[in-house]
C-alpha angles and dihedrals in degrees: 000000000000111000107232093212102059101357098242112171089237155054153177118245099218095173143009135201141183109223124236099266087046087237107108132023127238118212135177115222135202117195097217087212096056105020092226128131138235142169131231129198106206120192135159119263110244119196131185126201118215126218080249089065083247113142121219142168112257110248128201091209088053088061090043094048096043097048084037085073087047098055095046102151096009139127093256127115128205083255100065085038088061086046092058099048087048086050090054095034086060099040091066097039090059082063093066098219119143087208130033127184115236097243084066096054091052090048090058093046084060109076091034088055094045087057097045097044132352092206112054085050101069089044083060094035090051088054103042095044098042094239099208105184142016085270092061085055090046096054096042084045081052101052098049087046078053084054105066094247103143114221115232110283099021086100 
């Protein structure tokens, strides 16, 4: 690590630290030319490949904006938006790809969203399955019925 100081090709990690989310590492720096100290935030790089080819970095705010559409007028806050997008965020990380195509990552929105709204589920699922008829929307209405989801009012 180049020091930004002096610019000497190495330097001394004095202390590391997970961040928060448990996504990047901080670490404090000191250059051993110049004695001063700096700090470094390390993550993984995450790409997603798009059904185009195109290559992009995976972005939290593109899974929030993109189930956001799908909650309109729905019980659900920017916070457990945020919470979403770190869940999925999560769930493709643990499959230690560097590069993950974008059909996986809706298909990890999918069960998160299913638990946070039902709703708004079949309104992405609609649209990410191509639902293409009422049964599509019986058979997606089914199996959340199969899966022990009551429906309001049922309680």
């Amino acid at each position: 690590m180049y020091c930004p100081f002096c610019r000497h090709p190495d330097s001394r990690v004095i202390d590391s630290r997970t961040s928060d989310d448990g996504v990047s590492i901080r670490r404090r720096r000191q250059c051993p030319e110049c004695g001063r100290r700096f700090s470094t935030l390390e993550t993984a790089s995450l790409s997603v490949i798009k059904r185009s080819g195109v290559t992009e970095p995976f972005s939290r705010e593109k899974i929030a904006s993109g189930v956001k559409k799908a909650c309109q007028g729905r019980p659900v806050t920017d916070q457990d938006l945020a919470q979403l997008a770190q869940r999925v965020e999560e769930t493709i990380r643990q499959t230690g790809a560097s590069q993950v195509d974008a059909n996986e990552i809706g298909l990890a929105i999918l069960e998160p969203l299913r638990e946070l709204d039902e709703v708004a589920f079949l309104r992405f699922a609609s649209v990410y399955q191509a639902f293409e008829s009422l049964e599509d929307f019986e058979s997606a209405i089914d199996a959340l019925r199969d899966s022990g989801s009551t429906a309001p009012g049922d309680e």
